[in-house]
N, C-alpha and C positions, 0 to 999 in steps of 0.2 A: 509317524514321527511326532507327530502335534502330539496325540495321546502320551506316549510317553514322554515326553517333556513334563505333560502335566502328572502325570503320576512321580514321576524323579523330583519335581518341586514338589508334589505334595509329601513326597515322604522326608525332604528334608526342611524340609517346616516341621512337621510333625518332633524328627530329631532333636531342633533346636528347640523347640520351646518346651519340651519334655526334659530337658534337661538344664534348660534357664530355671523355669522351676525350681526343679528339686535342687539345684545348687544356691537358689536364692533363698531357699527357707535353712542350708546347711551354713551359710554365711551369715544370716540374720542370726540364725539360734547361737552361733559361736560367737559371735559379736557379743548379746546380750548377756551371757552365763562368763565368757571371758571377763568385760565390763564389771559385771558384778561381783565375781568374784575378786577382782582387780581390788577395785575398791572398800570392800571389805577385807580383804588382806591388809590394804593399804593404812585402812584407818583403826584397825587391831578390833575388829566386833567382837561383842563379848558372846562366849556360847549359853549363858544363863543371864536376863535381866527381871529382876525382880520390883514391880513398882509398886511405892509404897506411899501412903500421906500422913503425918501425926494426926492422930485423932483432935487432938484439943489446941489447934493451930498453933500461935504465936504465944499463945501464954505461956507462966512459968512452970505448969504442971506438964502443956506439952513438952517445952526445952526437955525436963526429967526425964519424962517417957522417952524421950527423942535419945536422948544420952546413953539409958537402958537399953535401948535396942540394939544401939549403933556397939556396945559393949558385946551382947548377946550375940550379933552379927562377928564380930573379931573372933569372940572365942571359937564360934563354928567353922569359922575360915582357915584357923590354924589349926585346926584338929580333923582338916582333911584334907588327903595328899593330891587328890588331883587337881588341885586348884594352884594353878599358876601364879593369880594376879586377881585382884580385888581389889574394888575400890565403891565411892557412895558418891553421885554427882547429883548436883542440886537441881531445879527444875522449876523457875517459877512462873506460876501461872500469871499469863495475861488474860485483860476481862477485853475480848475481843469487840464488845462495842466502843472504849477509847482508846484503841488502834487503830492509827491513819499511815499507809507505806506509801510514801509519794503522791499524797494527795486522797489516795483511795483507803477508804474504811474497810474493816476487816468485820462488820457488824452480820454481814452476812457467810460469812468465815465458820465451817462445820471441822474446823480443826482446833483441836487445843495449842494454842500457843503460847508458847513459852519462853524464858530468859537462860542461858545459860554460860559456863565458861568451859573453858577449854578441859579435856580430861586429862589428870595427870600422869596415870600409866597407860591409857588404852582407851577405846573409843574416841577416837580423835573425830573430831568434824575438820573435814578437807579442803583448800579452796579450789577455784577451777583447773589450776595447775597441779593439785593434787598433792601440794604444803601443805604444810601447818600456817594458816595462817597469820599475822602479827596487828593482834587488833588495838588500835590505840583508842584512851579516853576519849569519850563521846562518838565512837564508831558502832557500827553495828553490821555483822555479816547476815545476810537474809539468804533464806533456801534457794537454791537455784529455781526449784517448781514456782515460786512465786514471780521470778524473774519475768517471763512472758505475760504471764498470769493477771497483772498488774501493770505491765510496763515500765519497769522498774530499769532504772541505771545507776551507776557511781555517783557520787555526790548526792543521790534523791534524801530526803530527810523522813525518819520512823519516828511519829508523833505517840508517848505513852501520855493521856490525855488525866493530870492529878495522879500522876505517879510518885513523884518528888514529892513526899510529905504535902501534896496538895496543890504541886506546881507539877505542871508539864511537864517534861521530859523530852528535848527531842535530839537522836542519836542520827550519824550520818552515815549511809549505807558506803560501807569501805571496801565491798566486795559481795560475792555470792558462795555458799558452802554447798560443796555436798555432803549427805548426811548419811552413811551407809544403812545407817540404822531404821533413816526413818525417811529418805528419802520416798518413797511411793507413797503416792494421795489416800492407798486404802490405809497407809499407817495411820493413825488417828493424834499424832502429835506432830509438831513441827518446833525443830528447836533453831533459835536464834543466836549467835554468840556475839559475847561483848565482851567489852572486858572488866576487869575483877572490882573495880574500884565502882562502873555503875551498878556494876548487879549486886555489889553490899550497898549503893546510896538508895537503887528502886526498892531492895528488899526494907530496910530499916524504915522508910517512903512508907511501904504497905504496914510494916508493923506498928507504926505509929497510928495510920488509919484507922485499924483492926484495936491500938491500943483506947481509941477514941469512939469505938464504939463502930465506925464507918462497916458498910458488909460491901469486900471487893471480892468480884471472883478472882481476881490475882493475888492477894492480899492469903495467899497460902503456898506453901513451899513442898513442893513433892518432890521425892529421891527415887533416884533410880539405884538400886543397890545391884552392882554389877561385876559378874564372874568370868573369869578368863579365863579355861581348863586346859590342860595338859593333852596333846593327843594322844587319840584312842580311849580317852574316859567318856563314862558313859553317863552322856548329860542327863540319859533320863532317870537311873539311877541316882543323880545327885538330886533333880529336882523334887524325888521322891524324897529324900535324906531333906533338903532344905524344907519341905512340908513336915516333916514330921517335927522337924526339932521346933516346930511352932514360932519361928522367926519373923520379923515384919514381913506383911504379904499380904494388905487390903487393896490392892491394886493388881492389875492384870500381868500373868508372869509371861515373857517374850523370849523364846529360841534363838537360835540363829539359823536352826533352817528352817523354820517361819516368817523369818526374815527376810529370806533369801526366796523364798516360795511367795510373799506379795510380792514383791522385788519382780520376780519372773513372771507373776501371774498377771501382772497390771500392763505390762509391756509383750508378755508374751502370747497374746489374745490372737494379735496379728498374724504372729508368725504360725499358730496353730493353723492361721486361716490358708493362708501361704502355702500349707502343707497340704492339707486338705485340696488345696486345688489344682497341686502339682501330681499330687496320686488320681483323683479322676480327670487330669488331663494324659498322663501316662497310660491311663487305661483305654483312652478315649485313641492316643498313638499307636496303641498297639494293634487296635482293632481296626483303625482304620491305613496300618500301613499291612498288617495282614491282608484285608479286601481288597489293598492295591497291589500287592505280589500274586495272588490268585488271581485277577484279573490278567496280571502281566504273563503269568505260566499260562493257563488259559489260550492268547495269542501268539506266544512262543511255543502252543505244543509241535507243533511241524516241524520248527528248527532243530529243537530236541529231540526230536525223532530223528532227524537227518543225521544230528553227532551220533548218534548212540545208533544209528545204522553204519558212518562210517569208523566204529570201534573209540570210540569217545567215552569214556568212563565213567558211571552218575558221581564218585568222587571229582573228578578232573569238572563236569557241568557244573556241582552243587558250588563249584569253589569260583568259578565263572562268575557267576551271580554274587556268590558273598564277597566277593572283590570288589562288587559294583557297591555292594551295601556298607562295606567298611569303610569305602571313601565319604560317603553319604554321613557315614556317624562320624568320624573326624572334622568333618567340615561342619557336621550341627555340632559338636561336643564341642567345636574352638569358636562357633558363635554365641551358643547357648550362653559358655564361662562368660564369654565379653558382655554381653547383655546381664548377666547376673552381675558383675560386678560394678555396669552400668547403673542401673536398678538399685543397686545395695544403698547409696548413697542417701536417696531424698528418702528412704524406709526408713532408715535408722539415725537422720536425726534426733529425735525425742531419747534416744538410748543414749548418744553422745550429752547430752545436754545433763540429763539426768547423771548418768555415773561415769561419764568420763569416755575415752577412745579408747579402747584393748586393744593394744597390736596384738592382731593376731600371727601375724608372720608365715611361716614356712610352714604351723600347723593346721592355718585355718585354710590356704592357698591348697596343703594336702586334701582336707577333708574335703574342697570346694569338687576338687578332682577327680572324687572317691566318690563320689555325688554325680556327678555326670558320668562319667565312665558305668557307675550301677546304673542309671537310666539307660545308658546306650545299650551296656550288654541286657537288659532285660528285651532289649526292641530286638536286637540280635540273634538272639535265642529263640526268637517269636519269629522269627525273620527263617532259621537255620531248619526248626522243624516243619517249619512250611514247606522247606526247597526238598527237606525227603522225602514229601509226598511222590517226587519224580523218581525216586529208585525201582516204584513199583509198575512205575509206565517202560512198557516196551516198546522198543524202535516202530512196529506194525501199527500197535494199537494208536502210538503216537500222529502217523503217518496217512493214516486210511480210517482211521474212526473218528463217527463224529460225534459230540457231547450237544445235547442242548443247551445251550446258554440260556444262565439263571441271572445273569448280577445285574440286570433292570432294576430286577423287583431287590436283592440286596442293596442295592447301591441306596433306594430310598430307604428301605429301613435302618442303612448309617446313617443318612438324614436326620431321621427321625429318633436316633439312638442319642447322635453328637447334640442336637436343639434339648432334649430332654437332660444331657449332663449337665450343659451350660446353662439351663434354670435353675439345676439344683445349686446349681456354683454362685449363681447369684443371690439366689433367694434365703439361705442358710444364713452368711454373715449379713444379711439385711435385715432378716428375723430377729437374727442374734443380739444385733444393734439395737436395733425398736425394742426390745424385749428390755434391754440393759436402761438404756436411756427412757422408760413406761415407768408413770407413779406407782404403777403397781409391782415393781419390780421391788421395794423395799419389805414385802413381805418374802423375799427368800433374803433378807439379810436383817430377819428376826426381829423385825419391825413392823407396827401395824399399818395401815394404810390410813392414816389423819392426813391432816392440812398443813397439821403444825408440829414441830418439837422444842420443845426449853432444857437444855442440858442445867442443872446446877452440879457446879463443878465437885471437884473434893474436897470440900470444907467442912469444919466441926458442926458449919451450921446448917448441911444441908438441905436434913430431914426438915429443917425450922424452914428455910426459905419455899423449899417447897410446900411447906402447909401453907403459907402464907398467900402464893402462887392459887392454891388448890379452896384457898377461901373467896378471893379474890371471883375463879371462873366459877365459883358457884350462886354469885351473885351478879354474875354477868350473863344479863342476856342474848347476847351478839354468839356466845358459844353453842354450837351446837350439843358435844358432847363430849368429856375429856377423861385421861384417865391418868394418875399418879403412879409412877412404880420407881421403888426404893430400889437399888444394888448394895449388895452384904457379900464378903466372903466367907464361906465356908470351907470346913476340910472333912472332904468325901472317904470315907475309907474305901480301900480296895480288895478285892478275894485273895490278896498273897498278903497282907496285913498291913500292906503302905497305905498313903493315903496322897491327894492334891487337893491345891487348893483349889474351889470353883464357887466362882460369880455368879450368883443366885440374884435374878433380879424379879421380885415380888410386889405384889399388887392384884386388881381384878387386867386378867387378859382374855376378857370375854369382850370388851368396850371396843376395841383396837385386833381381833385377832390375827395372828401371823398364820404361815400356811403349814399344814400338820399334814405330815406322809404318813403316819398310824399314830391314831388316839386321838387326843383332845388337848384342850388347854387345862389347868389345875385351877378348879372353883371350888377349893374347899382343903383345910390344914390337910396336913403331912401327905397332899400332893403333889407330885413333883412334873416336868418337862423336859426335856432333855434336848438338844439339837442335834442332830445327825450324826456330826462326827465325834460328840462327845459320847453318844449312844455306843459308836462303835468302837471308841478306844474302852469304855468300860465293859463293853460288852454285854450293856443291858438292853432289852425292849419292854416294849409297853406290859405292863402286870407286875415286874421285876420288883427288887425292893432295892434301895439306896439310903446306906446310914452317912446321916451329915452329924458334923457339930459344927454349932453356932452360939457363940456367945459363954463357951465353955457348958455346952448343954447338947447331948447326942441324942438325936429323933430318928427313926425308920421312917422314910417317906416311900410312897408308891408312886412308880413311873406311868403317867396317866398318857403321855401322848409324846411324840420325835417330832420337833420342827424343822426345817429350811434354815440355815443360817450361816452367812457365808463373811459374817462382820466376826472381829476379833480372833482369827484364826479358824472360824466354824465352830469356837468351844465355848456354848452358853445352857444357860439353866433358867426356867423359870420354876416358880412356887406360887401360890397365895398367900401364905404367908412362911416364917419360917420359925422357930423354935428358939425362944433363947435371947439373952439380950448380943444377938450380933449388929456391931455398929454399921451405919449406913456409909459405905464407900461412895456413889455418888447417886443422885437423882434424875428421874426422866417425866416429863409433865408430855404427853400427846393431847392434842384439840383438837377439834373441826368445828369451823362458824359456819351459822345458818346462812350469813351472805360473804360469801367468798370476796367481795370485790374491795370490801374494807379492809384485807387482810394486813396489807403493810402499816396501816397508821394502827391498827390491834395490836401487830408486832412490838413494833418503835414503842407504845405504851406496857405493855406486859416487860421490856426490857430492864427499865426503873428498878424492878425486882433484884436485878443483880443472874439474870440467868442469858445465854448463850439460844435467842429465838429464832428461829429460821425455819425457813419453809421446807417441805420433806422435799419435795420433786429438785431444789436446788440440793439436798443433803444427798442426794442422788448421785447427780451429776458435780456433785464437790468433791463426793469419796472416788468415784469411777469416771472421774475425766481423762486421766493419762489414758484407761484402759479402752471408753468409749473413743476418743479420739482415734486411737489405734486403731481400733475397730473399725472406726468409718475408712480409715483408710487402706486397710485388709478388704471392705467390702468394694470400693472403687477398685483396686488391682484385681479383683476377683471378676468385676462386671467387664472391666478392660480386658483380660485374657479371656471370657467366653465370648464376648463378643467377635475378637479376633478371630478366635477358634469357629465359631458357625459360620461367621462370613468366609474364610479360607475353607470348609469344609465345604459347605453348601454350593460355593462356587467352582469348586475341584469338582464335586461330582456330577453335578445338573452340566455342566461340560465335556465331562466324560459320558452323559446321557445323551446328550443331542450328536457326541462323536459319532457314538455307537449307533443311536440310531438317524445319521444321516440319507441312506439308502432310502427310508419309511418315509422323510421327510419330504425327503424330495419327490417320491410318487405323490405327495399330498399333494405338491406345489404342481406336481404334471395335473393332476385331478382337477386343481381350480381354487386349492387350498392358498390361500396369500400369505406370506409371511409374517405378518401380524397375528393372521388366524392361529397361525401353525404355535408363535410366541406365547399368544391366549392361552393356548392350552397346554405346554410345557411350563408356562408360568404357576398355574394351578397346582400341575403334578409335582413343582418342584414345591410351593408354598403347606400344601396339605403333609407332607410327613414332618414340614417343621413345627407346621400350628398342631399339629397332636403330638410330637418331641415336645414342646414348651410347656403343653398343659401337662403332661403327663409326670415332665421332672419338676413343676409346680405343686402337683399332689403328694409326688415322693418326698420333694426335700422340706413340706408340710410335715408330713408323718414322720418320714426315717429322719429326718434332721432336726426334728426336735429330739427325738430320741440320742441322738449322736451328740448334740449338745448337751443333753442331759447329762449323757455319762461324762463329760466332762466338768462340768458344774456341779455334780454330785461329789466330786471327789476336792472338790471345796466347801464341800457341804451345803447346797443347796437341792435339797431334795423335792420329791415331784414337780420337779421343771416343767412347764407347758409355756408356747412360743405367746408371743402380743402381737397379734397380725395387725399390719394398716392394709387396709383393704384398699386405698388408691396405689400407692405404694407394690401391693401383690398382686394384683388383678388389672392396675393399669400400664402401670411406670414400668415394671421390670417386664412386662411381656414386649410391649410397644419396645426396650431398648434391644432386644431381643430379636425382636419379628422386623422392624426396619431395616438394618445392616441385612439381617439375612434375603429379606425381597429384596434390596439392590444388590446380593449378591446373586441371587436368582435372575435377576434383569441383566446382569453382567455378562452369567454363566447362558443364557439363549439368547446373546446378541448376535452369538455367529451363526445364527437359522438363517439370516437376511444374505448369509455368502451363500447358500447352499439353493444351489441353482435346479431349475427342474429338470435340464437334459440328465443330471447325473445320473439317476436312476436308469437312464436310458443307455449310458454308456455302462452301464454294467451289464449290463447284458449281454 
C-alpha cells in the first residue's frame, strides 16, 4: 500500500508540473505578442520608417535641400496606391552628456535621445492608459523603460543643460509614454514628448548655437519620414520602390516586423527558456510515469491473471487502469492551470510595464487549456500503450510464471537520466546569460571588442569631429590602440534589378576585429563584408560580387568575409573604404587604454569633443538589459523546477528502492548489519547515479546547448555562436545546487531503513 501511494503521488506530480509548464510558456507567449500587438494597433505603427538627417544641418543650403526632399518625398507618396498615410516627424537630437532626468545624468546613456511631438496622423506615443497624452508647456513625457531605470516619478524635473539659446532648460516629467516603435532597449533611439512650443524654443536654442559656430550633438534635426500601407501591400516591394526612386535615406530604414521581432526578441528570451524547460520536463514525465506503471503491472500481474481467468476482458482491465490515470490527469491538469496562472504574474511584470496589459480573455484561458490538456493527453497515450502490453499476457502465464525483476538496476538509471536533465536545464540559460552579459559578447553584435566607444552623432560635421577625436588619440599616450570608422549609405543593386539601401560602415577592421563565420575582414578597396543575415537576404557568400553606388559613382566590390551581427536588425556591411564622394551618415571612434583604471576621467575628458563616450561592457548591458534581466529570471525558474524535479524524483525512487528491497535489508540487520551501515550504503547507491546524471547533463547542455542556442541566435544573426563559461559558476555553483536538495533527498528517501526491523526477514519465511 505504502509503494503505491508513492507511485500514485509520484505520477501526479509528475502531471502537474508537466503541464504548469507548458501552460505557463502558452500564457507568457500570449501575453507578450497579445501586448504588443495591442499596442501597436493602438498607436497606428507605421509599416515603412525611413530615417533621414540633412546633410548641411541648420544652414540655409540645408533648409533647400530639406525642402527638395520633403517635395520629392510628396510626389512619390501620391503616385503610389498602397500608401494609406504619410507623414515626416521631427527628431531632435540630445547631446546625452547635458541630460540630467531626476537628478541622474544620461552621460553614460548608449541611447540616442531625442525631443519630439506628438504624430499627427499615426504613430502615436501612448501614455500608461494607453491616450494620447495632453502634454502642457514645460512638461515633458519620458519612456516608461527609464521609469525604474532611473527612478523616476511625476513631478521629477528633465534638465537640457544650454539648450535655450545658452540657458538651461528644465521640463517637468508629466507622465511616462509608451513608445511602440521604440520601446525595447535593443531599439537604438528613445523618443521623448513635449510639447510644440519647447521643441520649436530648444530647436531655434540649437540653431542659434550651431548659428554661433557652437558643435552640439543635439543641435541637428533628424526626420523620421514615415509610411502607413494599406493591407495586404507588399512592404517589401515598396521599400524596393522607395530605394530606387533615390529619396531621402542616409539613415537606417525600420519595418514593422522588425519592430515587432526586437519587441519579441528582448522579452521573449525568457519565455523561449520556459519552453525549453517544459518540453525536457515532459520528457523527463513521461519516462518516468512509464517506469512507474511497469513497475505497477509488474506487481499487479497475479491480480491480472486472476480477471482475465475469471473472463474479465483486456478491454474491460485496460480501462480499469485508465480510469485510475484520468482522474490523476484532471486533478494535475486543474493544478497545473492554477499554478500557471499563479506564476504568470511576477513573469510578466516587465511586459506589463513596457506595453501595457492585453486582455487576453476567453482566448488566451482557451489556449492556456489547449496547453495542458496537449500535456496530459501526451502522458495518456504513454500511459494507454503501456496497459497493452497486457493484451498479450494470458491468464497462466500471468498466474504461475515468474519474470525476474529488472527495475533496481532501472530505477537508478532514472536517477541518473532525471539528475542529467535538470543540469542541462540549468546550465543552458546560465550559459546563455554569462554569454549575453560577457564583454566579449559585442563581437556578435558587429562590434570589436575595445574598452571604449564614441558615437558622433548625424551631423554635417561628423567626419570633422571625428578627425578631430582621431588627432587628439594619436597624441595620446594613455591610448592603447584605436580605430575610426565612418558609416555612408549606399544603394546595392539586386539580381532582379531593385536595389536597397545599406549602411556601409568603413575604416581599417583589422584594429578591433568582429567575429567572421566565413572569410575575413575587408583590408583593402572594393572589398566588401557582409553580416549574416544580410548575406542571406541577398543571397551572396564569400567570393560573390556586390555592385554599390555611392556618392552617384557604381563600384563592383568583392565579398571577402560574413560576420555575426545581431545590432540594427542583423543588416550591416563593412568596407575599407568605399568609392565615391558618399556622405558620412554617422561616426564610430573604438579605444583601448594601456591602463584601464583611468578610464572614466579619459572618458569625462574625450567628451569635450561633442561625441556620446562610454564603455563597451555597459553598451552591453544598456542595449540588452530588458533581455538579460529576463534571462536571469528564465534561468532562476529554470534552477527552481530542476531542482524540485530531482529532489521529488530522487526521493520517489531511492524509496521505492529500499520498499522493494526491504527483505535483503532486513537479513542484513539479522546478520549484524546496523542501520546506519545498511543507510551508508544506500546512501552511495542512491548519490552515484545522480553525481554521474549531473556531470553527464553538464557535458551535454556544454555541447548540445550551445548548439541549441545557436540556432536560435543565428536566426538573428549572430553567427558561430560559442557559450562564455564561468567556471565557478559551471563546475561549482550549479552542481552543489543540484547535488544538495538531491542528498537530502536521498537521506529522506533511506530514513525508513531504521523501521525495518531484523525479525522481518524472519517472518517471511
Amino acid at each position: 500500500m505504502r509503494q503505491n501511494k508513492l507511485l500514485e503521488g509520484g505520477t501526479l506530480f509528475f502531471m502537474t508540473v508537466s503541464s504548469m509548464l507548458l501552460a505557463l510558456t502558452v500564457l507568457l507567449f500570449s501575453t507578450l505578442l497579445g501586448a504588443i500587438d495591442d499596442l501597436m494597433d493602438k498607436a497606428l505603427v507605421p509599416d515603412h520608417i525611413q530615417m533621414h538627417c540633412v546633410d548641411n544641418g541648420f544652414g540655409e543650403e540645408g533648409e533647400a535641400a530639406w525642402e527638395a526632399e520633403k517635395a520629392a518625398v510628396a510626389h512619390f507618396a501620391g503616385s503610389r496606391r498602397e500608401i494609406r498615410e504619410w507623414q515626416i516627424c521631427s527628431f531632435l537630437n540630445l547631446d546625452n552628456n547635458s541630460v540630467t532626468l531626476g537628478g541622474s545624468s544620461l552621460t553614460d546613456s548608449t541611447q540616442d535621445n531625442g525631443l519630439c511631438v506628438q504624430g499627427s496622423r499615426f504613430d502615436y506615443l501612448l501614455d500608461l492608459e494607453s491616450g494620447l497624452p495632453r502634454v502642457l508647456p514645460g512638461e515633458v513625457y519620458v519612456p516608461v523603460c527609464y521609469r525604474s531605470r532611473y527612478d523616476l516619478s511625476v513631478g521629477d524635473l528633465m534638465v537640457l543643460e544650454g539648450a535655450g539659446d545658452g540657458e538651461d532648460v528644465e521640463l517637468v516629467i508629466g507622465g511616462f509614454l509608451r513608445d511602440a516603435q521604440m520601446n525595447s532597449m535593443m531599439a537604438s533611439s528613445k523618443r521623448f514628448l513635449v510639447h510644440g512650443d519647447d521643441y520649436e524654443r530648444i530647436r531655434q536654442g540649437s540653431r542659434a548655437d550651431s548659428s554661433r559656430g557652437k558643435t552640439r550633438a543635439y543641435a541637428q534635426e533628424e526626420y523620421l519620414i514615415e509610411f502607413l500601407l494599406w493591407d495586404g501591400a507588399d512592404a517589401g516591394a515598396f521599400a524596393a520602390a522607395y530605394a530606387a526612386a533615390g529619396l531621402p535615406a542616409n539613415g537606417p530604414a525600420v519595418t514593422k516586423p522588425l519592430i515587432r521581432l526586437m519587441a519579441a526578441l528582448s522579452d521573449g528570451t525568457m519565455i523561449l527558456v520556459v519552453f525549453l524547460v517544459s518540453i525536457v520536463v515532459l520528457l523527463i514525465s513521461l519516462l518516468c510515469i512509464r517506469f512507474m506503471l511497469l513497475l505497477q503491472l509488474e506487481r499487479d500481474r497475479k491480480e491480472v491473471g486472476l480477471l482475465k481467468a475469471l473472463g474479465v476482458g483486456r478491454v474491460q482491465i485496460r480501462r480499469l487502469y485508465l480510469t485510475r490515470y484520468l482522474l490523476f490527469s484532471f486533478c494535475g491538469a486543474f493544478a497545473g492551470l492554477l499554478a500557471a496562472f499563479l506564476l504568470k504574474a511576477p513573469l510578466e511584470k516587465q511586459i506589463q510595464e513596457l506595453y501595457g496589459a492585453a486582455f487576453g480573455g476567453f482566448r488566451t484561458v482557451v489556449l492556456a487549456l489547449a496547453a495542458v490538456w496537449a500535456a496530459e493527453g501526451i502522458l495518456l497515450l504513454s500511459v494507454r500503450r503501456v496497459l497493452k502490453r497486457m493484451d498479450t499476457l494470458t491468464a497462466l502465464e500471468a498466474l504461475f510464471s515468474t519474470r525476474e525483476s529488472q527495475t533496481g538496476a532501472g530505477q537508478y538509471r532514472m536517477i541518473g537520466f532525471v539528475a542529467a536533465a535538470c543540469a542541462f536545464l540549468v546550465l543552458v540559460p546560465q550559459n546563455l546569460y554569462t554569454t549575453m552579459s560577457a564583454p566579449a559578447f559585442v563581437t556578435y553584435m558587429g562590434i570589436g571588442q575595445a574598452q571604449i566607444r564614441m558615437d558622433i552623432r548625424q551631423t554635417g560635421g561628423a567626419a570633422g569631429t571625428a578627425g578631430q577625436i582621431a588627432a587628439a588619440l594619436e597624441q595620446d599616450d594613455r591610448v592603447e590602440k584605436y580605430a575610426v570608422l565612418h558609416t555612408v549609405s549606399c544603394a546595392a543593386a539586386l539580381e532582379d534589378g531593385g536595389q536597397i539601401n545599406l549602411a556601409v560602415e568603413t575604416g581599417d577592421h583589422d584594429i578591433f576585429p568582429v567575429r567572421f563565420g566565413a572569410g575575413r575582414a575587408p583590408i583593402r578597396a572594393r572589398e566588401i563584408a557582409l553580416s549574416a543575415m544580410n548575406a542571406e537576404e541577398l543571397g551572396l557568400t564569400v567570393g560573390d560580387s556586390l555592385r554599390l553606388t555611392g556618392g552617384g559613382k557604381e563600384t563592383v566590390y568583392t565579398v571577402c568575409g560574413i560576420y555575426a551581427d545581431i545590432t540594427n536588425g542583423g543588416k550591416t556591411a563593412k568596407a575599407y573604404r568605399v568609392e565615391g564622394d558618399a556622405p558620412v551618415v554617422w561616426s564610430v571612434v573604438y579605444a583601448s587604454l594601456a591602463d584601464a583604471a583611468a578610464m572614466d576621467m579619459w572618458m569625462a575628458e574625450y567628451r569635450q569633443f561633442g561625441a556620446d563616450v562610454i564603455d563597451l561592457a555597459a553598451y552591453v548591458q544598456d542595449t540588452y538589459g530588458q533581455t538579460l534581466e529576463q534571462l536571469h529570471l528564465a534561468s532562476v525558474v529554470a534552477t527552481g523546477v530542476s531542482v524540485l524535479v530531482i529532489a521529488v524524483v530522487v526521493l520517489l525512487f531511492v524509496r521505492l528502492i529500499v520498499e522493494e528491497n526491504r527483505h535483503l535489508i532486513s537479513l542484513h540487520k539479522a546478520l549484524g548489519f546496523t542501520g546506519a551501515d545498511m543507510k551508508q550504503v544506500y546512501f552511495v547507491r542512491g548519490m552515484l547515479p545522480v553525481a554521474a546524471g549531473v556531470l553527464a547533463g553538464l557535458l551535454l547542455g556544454s555541447l548540445c546547448g550551445e548548439s541549441l542556442c545557436g540556432a536560435v541566435l543565428r536566426s538573428f544573426g549572430a553567427d558561430s555562436f560559442s557559450f562564455v563559461f564561468d567556471p565557478v559558476q559551471t563546475f561549482l555553483k550549479l552542481p552543489a545546487a543540484l547535488l544538495l536538495p538531491a542528498a537530502a533527498a536521498v537521506w529522506a528517501g533511506i530514513a525508513g531503513i531504521r523501521r525495518i526491523s531484523a525479525h522481518e526477514c524472519c517472518n517471511a519465511l
